[in-house]
N, CA, C and O atoms as a GROMACS GRO file, in nm:
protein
  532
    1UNK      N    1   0.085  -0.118   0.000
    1UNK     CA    2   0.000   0.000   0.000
    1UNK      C    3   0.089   0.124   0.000
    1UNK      O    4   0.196   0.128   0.061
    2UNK      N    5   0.049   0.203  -0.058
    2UNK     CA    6   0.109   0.334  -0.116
    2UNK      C    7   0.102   0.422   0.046
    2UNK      O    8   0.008   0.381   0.115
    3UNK      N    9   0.173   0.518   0.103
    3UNK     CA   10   0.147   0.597   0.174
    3UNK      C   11   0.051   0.728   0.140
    3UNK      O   12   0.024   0.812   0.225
    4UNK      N   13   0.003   0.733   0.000
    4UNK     CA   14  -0.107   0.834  -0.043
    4UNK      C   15  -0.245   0.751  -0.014
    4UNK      O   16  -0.353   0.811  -0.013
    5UNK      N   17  -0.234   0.601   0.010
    5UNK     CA   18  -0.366   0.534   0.031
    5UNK      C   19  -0.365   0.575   0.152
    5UNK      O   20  -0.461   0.640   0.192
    6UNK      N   21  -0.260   0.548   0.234
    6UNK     CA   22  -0.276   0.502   0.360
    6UNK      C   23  -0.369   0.680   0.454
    6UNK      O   24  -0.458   0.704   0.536
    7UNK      N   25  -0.272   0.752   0.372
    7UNK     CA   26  -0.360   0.932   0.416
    7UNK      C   27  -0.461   0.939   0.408
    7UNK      O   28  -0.524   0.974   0.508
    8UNK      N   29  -0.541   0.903   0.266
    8UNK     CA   30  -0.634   0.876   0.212
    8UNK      C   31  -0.794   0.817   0.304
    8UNK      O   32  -0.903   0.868   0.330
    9UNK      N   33  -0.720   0.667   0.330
    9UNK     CA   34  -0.802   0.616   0.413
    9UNK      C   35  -0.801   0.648   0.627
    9UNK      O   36  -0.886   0.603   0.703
   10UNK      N   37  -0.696   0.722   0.665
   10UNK     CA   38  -0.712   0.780   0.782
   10UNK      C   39  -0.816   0.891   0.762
   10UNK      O   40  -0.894   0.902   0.856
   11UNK      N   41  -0.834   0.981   0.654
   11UNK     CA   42  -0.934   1.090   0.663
   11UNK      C   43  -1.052   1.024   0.647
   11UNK      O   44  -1.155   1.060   0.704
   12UNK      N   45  -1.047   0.950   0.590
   12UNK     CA   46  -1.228   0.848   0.516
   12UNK      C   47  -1.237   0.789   0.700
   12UNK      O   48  -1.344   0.796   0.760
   13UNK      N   49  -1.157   0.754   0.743
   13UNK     CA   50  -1.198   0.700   0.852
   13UNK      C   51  -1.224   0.830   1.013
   13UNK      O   52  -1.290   0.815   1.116
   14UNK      N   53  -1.157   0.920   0.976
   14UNK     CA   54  -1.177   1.025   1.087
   14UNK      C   55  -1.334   1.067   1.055
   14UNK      O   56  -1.406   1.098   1.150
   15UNK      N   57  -1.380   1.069   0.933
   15UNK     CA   58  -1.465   1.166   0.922
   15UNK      C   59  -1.571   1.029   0.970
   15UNK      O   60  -1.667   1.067   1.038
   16UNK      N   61  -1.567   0.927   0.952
   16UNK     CA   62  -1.673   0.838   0.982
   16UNK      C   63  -1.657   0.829   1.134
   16UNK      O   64  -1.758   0.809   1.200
   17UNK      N   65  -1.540   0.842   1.195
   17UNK     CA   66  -1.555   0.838   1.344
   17UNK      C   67  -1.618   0.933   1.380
   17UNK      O   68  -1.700   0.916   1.470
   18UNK      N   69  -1.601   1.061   1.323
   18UNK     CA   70  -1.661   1.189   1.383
   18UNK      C   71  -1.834   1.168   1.358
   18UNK      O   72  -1.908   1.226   1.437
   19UNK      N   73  -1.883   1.098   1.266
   19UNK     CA   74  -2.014   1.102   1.241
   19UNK      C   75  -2.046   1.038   1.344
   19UNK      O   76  -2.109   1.080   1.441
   20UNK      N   77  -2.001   0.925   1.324
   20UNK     CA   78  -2.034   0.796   1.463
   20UNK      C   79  -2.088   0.880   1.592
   20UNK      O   80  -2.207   0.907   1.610
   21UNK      N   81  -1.975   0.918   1.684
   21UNK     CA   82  -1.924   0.975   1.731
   21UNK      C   83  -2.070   1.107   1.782
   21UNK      O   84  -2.133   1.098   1.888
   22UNK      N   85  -2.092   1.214   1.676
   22UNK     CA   86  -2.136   1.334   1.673
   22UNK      C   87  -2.341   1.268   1.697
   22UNK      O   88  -2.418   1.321   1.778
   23UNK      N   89  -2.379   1.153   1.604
   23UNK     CA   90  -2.467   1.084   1.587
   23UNK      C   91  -2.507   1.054   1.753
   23UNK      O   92  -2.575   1.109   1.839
   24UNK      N   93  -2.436   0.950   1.743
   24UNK     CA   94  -2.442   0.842   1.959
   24UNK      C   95  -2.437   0.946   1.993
   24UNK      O   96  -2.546   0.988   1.954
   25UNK      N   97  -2.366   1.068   2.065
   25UNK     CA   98  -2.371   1.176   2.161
   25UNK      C   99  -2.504   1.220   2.148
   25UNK      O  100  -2.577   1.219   2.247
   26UNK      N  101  -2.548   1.261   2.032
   26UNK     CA  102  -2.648   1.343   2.002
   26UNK      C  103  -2.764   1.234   2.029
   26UNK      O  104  -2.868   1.295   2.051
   27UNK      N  105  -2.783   1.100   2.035
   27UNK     CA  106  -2.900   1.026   2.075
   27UNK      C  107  -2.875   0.973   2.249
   27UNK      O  108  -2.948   0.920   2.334
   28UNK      N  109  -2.752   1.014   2.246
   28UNK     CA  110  -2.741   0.995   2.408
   28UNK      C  111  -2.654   0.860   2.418
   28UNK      O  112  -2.616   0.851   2.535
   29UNK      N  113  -2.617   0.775   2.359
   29UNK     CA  114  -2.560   0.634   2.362
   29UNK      C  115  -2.383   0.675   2.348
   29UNK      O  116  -2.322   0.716   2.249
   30UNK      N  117  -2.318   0.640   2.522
   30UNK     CA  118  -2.217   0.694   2.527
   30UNK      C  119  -2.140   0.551   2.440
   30UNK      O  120  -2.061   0.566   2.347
   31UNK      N  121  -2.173   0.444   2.482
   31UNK     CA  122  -2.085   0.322   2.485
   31UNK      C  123  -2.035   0.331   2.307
   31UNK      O  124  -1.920   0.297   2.279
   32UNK      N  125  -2.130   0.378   2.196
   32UNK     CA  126  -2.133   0.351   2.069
   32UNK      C  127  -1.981   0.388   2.030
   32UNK      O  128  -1.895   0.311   1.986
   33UNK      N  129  -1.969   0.541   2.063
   33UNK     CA  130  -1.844   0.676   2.045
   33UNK      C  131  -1.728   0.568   2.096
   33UNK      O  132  -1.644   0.558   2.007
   34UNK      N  133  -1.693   0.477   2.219
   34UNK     CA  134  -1.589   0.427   2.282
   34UNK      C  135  -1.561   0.336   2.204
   34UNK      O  136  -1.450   0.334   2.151
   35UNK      N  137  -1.678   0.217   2.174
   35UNK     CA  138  -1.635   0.099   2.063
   35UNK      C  139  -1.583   0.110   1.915
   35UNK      O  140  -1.507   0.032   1.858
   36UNK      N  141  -1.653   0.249   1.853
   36UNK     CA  142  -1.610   0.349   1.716
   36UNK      C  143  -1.462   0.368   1.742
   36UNK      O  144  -1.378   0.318   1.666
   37UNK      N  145  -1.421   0.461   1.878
   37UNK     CA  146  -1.266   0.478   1.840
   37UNK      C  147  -1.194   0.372   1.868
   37UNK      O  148  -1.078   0.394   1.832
   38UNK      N  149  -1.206   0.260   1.918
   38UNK     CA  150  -1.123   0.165   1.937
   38UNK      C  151  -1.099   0.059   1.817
   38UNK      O  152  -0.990   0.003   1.803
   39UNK      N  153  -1.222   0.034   1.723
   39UNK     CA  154  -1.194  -0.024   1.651
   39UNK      C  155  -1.169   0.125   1.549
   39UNK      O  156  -1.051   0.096   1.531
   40UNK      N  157  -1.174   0.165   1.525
   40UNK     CA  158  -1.130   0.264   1.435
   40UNK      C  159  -0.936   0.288   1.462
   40UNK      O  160  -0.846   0.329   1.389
   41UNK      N  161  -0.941   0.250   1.569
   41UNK     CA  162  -0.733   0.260   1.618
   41UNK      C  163  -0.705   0.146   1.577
   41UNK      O  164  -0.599   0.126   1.518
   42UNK      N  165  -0.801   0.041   1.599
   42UNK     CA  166  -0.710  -0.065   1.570
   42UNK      C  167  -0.765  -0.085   1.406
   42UNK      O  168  -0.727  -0.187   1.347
   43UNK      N  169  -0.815  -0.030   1.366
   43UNK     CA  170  -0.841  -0.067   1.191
   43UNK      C  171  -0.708  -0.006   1.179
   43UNK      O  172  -0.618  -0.069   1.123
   44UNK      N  173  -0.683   0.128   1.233
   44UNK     CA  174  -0.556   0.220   1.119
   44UNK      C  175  -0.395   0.176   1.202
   44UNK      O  176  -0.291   0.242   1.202
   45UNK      N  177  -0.422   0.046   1.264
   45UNK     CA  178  -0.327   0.011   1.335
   45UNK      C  179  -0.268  -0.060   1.216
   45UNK      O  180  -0.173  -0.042   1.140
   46UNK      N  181  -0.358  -0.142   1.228
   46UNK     CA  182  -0.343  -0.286   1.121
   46UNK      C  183  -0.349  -0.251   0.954
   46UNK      O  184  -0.305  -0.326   0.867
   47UNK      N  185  -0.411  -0.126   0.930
   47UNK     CA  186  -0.345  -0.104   0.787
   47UNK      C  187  -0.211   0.020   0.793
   47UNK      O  188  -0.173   0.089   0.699
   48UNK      N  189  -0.173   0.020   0.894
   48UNK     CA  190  -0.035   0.125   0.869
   48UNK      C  191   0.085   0.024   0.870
   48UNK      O  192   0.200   0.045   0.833
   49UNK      N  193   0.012  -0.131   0.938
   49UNK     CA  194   0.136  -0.222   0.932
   49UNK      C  195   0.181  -0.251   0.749
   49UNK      O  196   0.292  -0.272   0.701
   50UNK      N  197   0.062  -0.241   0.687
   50UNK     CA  198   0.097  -0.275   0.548
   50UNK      C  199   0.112  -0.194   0.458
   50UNK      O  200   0.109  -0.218   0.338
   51UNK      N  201   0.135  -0.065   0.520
   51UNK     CA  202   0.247   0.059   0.408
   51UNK      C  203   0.387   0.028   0.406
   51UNK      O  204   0.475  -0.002   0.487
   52UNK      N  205   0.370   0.049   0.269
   52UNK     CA  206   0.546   0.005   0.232
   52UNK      C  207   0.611   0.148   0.205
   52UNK      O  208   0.698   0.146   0.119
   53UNK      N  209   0.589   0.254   0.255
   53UNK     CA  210   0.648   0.336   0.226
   53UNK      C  211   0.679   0.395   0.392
   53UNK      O  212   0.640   0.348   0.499
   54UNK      N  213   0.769   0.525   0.362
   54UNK     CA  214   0.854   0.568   0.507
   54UNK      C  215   0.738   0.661   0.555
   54UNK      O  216   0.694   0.717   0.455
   55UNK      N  217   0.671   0.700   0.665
   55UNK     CA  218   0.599   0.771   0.698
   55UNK      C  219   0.608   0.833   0.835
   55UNK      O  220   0.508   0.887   0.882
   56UNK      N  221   0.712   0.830   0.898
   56UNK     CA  222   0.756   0.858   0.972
   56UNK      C  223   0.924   0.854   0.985
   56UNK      O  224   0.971   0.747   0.946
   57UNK      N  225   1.028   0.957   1.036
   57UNK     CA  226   1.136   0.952   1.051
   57UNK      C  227   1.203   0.989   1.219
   57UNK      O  228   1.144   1.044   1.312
   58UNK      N  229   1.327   0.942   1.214
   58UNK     CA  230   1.382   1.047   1.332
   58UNK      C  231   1.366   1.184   1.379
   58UNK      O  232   1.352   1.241   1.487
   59UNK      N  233   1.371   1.215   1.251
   59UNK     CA  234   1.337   1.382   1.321
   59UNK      C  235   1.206   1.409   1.347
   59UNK      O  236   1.196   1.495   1.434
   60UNK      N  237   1.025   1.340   1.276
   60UNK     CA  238   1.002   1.323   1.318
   60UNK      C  239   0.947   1.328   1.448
   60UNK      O  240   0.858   1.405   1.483
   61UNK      N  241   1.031   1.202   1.554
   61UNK     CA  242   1.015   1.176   1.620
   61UNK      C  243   1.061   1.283   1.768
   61UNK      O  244   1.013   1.290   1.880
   62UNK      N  245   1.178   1.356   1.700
   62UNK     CA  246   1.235   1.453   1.769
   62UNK      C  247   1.149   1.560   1.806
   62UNK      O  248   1.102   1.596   1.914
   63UNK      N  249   1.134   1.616   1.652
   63UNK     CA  250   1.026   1.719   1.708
   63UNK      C  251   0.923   1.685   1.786
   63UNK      O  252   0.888   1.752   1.883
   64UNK      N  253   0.857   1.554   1.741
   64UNK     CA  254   0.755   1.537   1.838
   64UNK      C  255   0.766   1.535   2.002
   64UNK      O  256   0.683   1.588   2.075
   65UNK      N  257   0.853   1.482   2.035
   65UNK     CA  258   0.918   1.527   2.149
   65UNK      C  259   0.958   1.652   2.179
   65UNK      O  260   0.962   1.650   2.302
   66UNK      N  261   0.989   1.754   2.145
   66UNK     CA  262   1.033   1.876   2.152
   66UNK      C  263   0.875   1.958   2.156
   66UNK      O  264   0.849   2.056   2.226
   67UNK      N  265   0.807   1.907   2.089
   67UNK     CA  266   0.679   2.006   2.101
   67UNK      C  267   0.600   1.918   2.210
   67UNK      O  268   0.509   1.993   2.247
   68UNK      N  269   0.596   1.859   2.243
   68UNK     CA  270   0.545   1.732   2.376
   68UNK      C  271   0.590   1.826   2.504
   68UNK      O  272   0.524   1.877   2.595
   69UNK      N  273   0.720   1.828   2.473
   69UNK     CA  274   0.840   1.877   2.608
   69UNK      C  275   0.750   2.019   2.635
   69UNK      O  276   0.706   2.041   2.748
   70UNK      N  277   0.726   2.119   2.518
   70UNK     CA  278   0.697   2.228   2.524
   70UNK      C  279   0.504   2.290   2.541
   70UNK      O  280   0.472   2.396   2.594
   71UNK      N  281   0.401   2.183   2.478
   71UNK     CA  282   0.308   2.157   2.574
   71UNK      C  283   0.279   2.123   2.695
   71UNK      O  284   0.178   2.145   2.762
   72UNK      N  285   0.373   2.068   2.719
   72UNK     CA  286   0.331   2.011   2.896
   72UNK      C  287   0.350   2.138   2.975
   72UNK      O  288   0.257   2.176   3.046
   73UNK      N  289   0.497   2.231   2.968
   73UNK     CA  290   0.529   2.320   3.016
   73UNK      C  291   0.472   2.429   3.014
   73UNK      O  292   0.484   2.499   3.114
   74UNK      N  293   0.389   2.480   2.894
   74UNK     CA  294   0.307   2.589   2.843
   74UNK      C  295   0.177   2.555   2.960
   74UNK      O  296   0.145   2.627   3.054
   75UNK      N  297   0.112   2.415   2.918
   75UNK     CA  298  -0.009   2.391   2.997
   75UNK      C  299   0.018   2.400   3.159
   75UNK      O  300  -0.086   2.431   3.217
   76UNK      N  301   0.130   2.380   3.249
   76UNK     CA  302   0.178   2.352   3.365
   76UNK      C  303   0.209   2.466   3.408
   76UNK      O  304   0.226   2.487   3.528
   77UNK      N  305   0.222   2.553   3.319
   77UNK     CA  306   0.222   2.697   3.381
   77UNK      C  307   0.096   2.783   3.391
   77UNK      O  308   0.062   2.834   3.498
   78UNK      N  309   0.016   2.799   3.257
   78UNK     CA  310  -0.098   2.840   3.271
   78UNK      C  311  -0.172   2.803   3.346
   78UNK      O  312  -0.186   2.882   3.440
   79UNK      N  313  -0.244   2.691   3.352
   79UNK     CA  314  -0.289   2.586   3.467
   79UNK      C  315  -0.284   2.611   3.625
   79UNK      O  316  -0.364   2.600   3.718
   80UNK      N  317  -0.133   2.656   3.610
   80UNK     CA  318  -0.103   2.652   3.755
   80UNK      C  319  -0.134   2.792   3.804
   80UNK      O  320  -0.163   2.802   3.923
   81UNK      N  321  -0.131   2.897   3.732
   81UNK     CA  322  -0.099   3.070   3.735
   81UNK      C  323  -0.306   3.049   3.738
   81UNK      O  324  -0.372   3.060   3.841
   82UNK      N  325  -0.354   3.022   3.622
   82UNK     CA  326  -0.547   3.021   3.650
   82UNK      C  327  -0.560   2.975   3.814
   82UNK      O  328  -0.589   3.048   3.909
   83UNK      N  329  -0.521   2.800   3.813
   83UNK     CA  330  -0.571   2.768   3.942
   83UNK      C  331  -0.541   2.846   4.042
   83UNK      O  332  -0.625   2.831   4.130
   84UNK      N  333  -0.432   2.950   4.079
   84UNK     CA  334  -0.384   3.018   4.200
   84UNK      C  335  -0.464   3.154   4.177
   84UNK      O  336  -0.472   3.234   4.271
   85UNK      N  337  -0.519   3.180   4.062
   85UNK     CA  338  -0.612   3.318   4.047
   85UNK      C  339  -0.767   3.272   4.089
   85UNK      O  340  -0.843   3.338   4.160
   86UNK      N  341  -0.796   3.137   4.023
   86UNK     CA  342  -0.948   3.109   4.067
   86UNK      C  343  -0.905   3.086   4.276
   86UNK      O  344  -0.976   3.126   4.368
   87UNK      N  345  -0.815   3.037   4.284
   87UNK     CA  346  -0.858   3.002   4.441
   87UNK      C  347  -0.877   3.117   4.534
   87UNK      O  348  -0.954   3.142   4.627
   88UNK      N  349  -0.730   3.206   4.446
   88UNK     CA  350  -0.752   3.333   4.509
   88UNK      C  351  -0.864   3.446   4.516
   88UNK      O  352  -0.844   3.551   4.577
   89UNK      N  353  -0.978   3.419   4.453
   89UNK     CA  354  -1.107   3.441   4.419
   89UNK      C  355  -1.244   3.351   4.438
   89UNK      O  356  -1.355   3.338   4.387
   90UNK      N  357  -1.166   3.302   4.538
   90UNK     CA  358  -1.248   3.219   4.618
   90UNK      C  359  -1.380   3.281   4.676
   90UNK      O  360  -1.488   3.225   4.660
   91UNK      N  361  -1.366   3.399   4.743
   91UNK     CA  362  -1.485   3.438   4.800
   91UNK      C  363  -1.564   3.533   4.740
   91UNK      O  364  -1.615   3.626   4.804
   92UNK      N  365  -1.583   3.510   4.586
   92UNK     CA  366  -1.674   3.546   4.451
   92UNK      C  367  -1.825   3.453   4.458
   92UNK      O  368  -1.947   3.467   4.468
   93UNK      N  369  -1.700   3.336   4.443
   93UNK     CA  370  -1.827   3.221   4.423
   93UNK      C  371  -1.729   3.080   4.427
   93UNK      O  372  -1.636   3.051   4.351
   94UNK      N  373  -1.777   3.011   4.531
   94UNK     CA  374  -1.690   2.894   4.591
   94UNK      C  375  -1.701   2.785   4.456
   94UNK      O  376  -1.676   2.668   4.485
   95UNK      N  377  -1.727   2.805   4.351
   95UNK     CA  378  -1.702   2.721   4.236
   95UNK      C  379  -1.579   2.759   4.178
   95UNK      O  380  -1.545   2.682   4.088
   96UNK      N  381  -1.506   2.845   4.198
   96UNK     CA  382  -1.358   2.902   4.190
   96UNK      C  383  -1.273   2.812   4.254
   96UNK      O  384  -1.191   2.744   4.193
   97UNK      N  385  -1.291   2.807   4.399
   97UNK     CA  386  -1.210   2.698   4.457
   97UNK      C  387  -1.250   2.618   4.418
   97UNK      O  388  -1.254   2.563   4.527
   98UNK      N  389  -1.281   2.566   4.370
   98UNK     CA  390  -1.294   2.414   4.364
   98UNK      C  391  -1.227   2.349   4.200
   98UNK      O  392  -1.162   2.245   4.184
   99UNK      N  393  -1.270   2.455   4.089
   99UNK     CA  394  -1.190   2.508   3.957
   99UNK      C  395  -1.062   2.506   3.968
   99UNK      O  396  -0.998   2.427   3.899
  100UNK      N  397  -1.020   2.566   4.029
  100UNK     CA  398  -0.879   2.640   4.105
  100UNK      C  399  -0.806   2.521   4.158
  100UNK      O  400  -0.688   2.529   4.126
  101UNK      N  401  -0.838   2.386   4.245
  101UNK     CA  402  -0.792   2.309   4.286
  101UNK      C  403  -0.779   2.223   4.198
  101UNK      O  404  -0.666   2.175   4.186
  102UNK      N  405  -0.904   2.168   4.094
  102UNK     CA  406  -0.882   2.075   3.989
  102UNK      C  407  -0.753   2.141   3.898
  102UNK      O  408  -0.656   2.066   3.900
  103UNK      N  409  -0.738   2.235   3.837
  103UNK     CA  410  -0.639   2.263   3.774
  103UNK      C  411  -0.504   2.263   3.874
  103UNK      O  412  -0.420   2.185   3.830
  104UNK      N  413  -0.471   2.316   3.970
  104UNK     CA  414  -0.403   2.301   3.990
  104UNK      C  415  -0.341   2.134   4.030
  104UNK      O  416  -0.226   2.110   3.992
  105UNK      N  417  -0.399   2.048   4.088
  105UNK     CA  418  -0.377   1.889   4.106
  105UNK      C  419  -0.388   1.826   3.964
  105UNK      O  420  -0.337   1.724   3.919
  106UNK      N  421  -0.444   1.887   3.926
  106UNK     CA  422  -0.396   1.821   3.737
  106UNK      C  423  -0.286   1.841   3.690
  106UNK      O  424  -0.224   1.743   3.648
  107UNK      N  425  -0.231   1.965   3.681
  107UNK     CA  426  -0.110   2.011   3.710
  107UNK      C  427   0.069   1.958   3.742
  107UNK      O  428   0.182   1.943   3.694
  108UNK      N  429  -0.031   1.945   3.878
  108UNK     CA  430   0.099   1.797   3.956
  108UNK      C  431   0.039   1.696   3.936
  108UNK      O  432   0.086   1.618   4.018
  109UNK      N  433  -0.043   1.640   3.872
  109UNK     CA  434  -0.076   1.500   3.821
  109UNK      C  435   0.036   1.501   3.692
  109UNK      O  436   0.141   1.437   3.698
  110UNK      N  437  -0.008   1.596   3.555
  110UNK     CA  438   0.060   1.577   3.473
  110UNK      C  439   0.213   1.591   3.532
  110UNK      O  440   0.283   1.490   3.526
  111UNK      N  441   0.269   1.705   3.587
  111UNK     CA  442   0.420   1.672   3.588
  111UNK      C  443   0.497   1.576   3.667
  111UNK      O  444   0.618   1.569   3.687
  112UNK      N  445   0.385   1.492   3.715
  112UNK     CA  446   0.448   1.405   3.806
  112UNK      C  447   0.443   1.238   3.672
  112UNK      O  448   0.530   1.157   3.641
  113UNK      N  449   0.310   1.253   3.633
  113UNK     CA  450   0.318   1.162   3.531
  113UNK      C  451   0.445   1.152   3.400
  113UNK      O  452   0.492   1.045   3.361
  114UNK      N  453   0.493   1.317   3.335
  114UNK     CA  454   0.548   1.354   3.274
  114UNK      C  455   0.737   1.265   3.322
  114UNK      O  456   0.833   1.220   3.259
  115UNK      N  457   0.707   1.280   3.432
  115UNK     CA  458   0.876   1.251   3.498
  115UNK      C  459   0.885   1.105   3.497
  115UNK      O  460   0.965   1.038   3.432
  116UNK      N  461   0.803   1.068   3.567
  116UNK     CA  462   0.806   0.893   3.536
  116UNK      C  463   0.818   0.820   3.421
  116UNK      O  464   0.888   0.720   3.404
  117UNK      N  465   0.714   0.898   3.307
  117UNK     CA  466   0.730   0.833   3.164
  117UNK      C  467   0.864   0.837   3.151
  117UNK      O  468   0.930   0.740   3.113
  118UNK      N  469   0.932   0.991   3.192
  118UNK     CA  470   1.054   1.010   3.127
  118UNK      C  471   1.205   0.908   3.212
  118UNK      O  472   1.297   0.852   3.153
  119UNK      N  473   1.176   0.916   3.380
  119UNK     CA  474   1.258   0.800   3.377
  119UNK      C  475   1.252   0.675   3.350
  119UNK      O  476   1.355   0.617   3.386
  120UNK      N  477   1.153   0.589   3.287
  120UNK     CA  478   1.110   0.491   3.276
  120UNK      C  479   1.227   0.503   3.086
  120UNK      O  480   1.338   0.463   3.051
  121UNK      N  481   1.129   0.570   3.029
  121UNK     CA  482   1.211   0.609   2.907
  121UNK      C  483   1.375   0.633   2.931
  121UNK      O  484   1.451   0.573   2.855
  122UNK      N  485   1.418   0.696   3.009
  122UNK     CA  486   1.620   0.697   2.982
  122UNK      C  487   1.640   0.564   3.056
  122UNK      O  488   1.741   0.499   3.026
  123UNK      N  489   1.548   0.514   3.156
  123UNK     CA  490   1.646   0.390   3.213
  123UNK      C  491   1.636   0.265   3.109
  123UNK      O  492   1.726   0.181   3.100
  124UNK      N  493   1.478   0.262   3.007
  124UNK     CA  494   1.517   0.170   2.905
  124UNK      C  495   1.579   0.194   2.793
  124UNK      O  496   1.589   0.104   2.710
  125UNK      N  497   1.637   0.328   2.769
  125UNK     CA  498   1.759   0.355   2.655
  125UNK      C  499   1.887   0.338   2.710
  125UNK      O  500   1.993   0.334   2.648
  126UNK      N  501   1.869   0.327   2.841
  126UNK     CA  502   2.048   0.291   2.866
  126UNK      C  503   2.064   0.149   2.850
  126UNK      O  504   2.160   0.094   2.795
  127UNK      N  505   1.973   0.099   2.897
  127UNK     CA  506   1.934  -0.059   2.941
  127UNK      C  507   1.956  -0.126   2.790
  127UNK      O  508   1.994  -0.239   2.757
  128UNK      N  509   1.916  -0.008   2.712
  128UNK     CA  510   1.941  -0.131   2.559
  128UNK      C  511   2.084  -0.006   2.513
  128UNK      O  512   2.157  -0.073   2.440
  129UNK      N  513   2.112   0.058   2.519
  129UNK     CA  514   2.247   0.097   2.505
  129UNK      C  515   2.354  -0.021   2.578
  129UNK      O  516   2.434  -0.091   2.517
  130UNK      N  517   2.331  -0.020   2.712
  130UNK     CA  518   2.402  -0.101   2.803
  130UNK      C  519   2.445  -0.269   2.676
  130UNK      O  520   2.550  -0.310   2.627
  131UNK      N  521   2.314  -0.312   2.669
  131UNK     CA  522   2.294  -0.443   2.585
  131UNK      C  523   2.405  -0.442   2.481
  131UNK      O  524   2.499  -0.521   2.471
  132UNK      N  525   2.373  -0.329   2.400
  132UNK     CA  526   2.474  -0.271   2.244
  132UNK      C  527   2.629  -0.331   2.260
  132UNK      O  528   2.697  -0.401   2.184
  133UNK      N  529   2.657  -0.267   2.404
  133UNK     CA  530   2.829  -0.351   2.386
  133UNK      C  531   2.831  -0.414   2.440
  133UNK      O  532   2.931  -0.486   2.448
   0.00000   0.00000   0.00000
């Protein structure tokens, strides 16, 4: 399979998830939207195994990391600067605190999640570096 099919058929398939998807919400049937994207990941799982062409590279993969690195940080700041303005505006309307706390514990949810992926990630690149010699 050509990598112009393979584009091809990810949009034919987004737009049918989105109908799916836009349809079930709109009649109220949550379960429909969950079973749609799962087999819809694993349809474009199993036909990206059979592109014979390059569709992804190192760099890539770099940037994607580099703009990863630089969302988390963008969101972990804003996040954190809102939640300390809603709490501090607490006695407006106590739905502030409570705003104010979810963002901020999301916050340290993500950068705490963020660190683990990442030592989990260098201790298995050394681990197969280590292997190499």
């Amino acid at each position: 399979m050509q990598a112009k099919t393979f584009f091809f058929i990810r949009i034919l398939t987004t737009i049918f998830l989105v109908m799916i998807v836009s349809v079930s919400i709109t009649l109220g049937n949550f379960i429909l939207p969950l079973v749609a994207m799962v087999t819809a990941i694993v349809f474009l799982w199993t036909t990206k195994k059979k592109v014979q062409a390059i569709l992804e590279d190192e760099l890539d993969y770099k940037i994607a990391g580099e703009a990863s690195r630089l969302a988390v940080m963008i969101y972990a700041m804003l996040s954190a600067a809102l939640g300390i303005y809603f709490i501090a505006c607490r006695e407006n309307n106590y739905i502030y605190e409570i705003l104010g706390s979810v963002l901020c514990y999301s916050t340290c949810f993500l950068m705490i999640l963020q660190s683990l992926i990442f030592k989990y990630l260098r201790n298995k690149n050394y681990q197969n570096i280590k292997n190499e010699d």
